[in-house]
N, C-alpha and C positions, 0 to 999 in steps of 0.2 A: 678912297675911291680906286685908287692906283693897287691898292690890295685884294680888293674885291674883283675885279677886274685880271689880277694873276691866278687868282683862285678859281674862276670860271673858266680860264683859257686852260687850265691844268686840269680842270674837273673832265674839260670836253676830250684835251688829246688821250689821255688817260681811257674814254670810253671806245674813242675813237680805235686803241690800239688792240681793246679786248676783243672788241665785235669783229666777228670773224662773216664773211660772206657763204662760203660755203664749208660744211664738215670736216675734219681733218680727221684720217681715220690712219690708226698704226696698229698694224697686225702685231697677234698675241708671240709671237715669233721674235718679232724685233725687238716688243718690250723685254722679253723674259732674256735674249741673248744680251742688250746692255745692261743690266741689271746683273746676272753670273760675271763670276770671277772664281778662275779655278787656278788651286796653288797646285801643281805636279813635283812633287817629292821626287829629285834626280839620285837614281846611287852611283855612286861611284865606287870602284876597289885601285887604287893603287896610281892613281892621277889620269885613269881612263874612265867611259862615264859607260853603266851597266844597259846594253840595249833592251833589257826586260821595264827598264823605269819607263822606258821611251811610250811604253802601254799607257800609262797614264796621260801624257799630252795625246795621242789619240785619245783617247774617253774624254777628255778633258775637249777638243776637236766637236766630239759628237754634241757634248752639252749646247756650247756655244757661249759665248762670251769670250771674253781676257785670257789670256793662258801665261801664268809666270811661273818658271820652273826655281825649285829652291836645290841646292846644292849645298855641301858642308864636309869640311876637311883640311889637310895642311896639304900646302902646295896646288891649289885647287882652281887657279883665274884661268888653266888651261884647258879643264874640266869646263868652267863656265863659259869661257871663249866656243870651245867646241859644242855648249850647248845652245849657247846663241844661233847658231846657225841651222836649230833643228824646227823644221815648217812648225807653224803653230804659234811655236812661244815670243809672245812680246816682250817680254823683258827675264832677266834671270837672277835672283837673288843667292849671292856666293857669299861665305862665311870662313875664313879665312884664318882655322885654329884646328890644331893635333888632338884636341881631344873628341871629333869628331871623323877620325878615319876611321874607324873599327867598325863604324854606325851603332854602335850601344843604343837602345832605346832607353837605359836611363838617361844618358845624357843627351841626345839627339830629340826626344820629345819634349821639353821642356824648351828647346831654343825655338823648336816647330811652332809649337803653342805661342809662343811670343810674337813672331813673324806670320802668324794667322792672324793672330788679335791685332796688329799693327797694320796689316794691309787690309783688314776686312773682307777677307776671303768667302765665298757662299761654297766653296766644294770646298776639299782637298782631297787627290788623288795619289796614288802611290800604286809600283809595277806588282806582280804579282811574283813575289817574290820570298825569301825569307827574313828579307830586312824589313821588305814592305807589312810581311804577316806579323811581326813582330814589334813593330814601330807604331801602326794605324788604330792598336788596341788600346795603347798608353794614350795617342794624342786623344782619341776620343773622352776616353776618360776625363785625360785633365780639361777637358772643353764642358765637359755634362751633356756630350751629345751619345746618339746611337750612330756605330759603326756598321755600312752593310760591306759584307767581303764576297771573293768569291763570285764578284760579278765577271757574266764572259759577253754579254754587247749592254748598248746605251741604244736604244730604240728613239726615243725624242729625249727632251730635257725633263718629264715628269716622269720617265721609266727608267729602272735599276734593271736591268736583264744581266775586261780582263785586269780591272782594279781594284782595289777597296778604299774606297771613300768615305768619305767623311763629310757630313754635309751641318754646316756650321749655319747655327740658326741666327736670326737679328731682333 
């Protein structure tokens, strides 16, 4: 009886918590901005960080969602110290190895791709630049997604109109 009895009182609060009194409505804005998460590809040359990348956390700004900028090189925590502090971006992911100063896109796309697929990224952006034009063709690739380049504004978050991104599918 004592079972019957927890099972009804569990059955009630249970209905009790679904039933809502009046609609709860969330604009298509708010879902799609926590839902995005945009990765901004930082360059850097020589332990300073390239103000052309900084294009990308703006675009990545217009989207809306999360902004975490990636960085990669030797001697680099002052790079990502200094990027920390750049409006937008929540957090910064630094990589802390010499075979990554040159920015080579052989070797720079393949750690990209890893740290996309590990944080579950919906964009990735990159400045318009020639590391950036160089780099966004490989990561595509190894993703099996389509690159658009050559973009100069982001109008909402379903329009491509100074990045080239990368839009990683789920």
């Amino acid at each position: 009886m004592f079972s019957a009895a927890r099972h009804s009182a569990l059955r009630q609060a249970r209905t009790t918590c679904l039933r809502s009194t009046r609609p709860v409505t969330i604009s298509r804005d708010a879902t799609l901005a926590r839902l995005l998460s945009t990765l901004a590809v930082l360059e850097q040359r020589e332990g300073k960080l390239n103000m052309s990348s900084l294009a990308a956390v703006s675009a990545g700004m217009k989207l809306g969602g999360s902004i975490t900028g990636f960085v990669a090189g030797s001697n680099i925590k002052g790079v990502a110290e200094e990027a920390s502090k750049v409006e937008g971006l929540e957090k910064v992911i630094y990589i802390e190895n010499g075979d990554y100063d040159k920015g080579l896109p052989e070797n720079y796309a393949p750690l990209l791709v890893e740290n996309i697929k590990k944080g579950g990224f919906t964009h990735v952006l990159a400045g318009h630049s020639a590391f950036g034009k160089t780099l966004m063709p490989r990561v595509a690739a190894l993703l099996d997604v389509q690159q658009i380049s050559d973009i100069t504004a982001i109008e909402s978050e379903d329009s491509t109109h100074t990045t080239s991104p990368v839009r990683v599918p789920h």
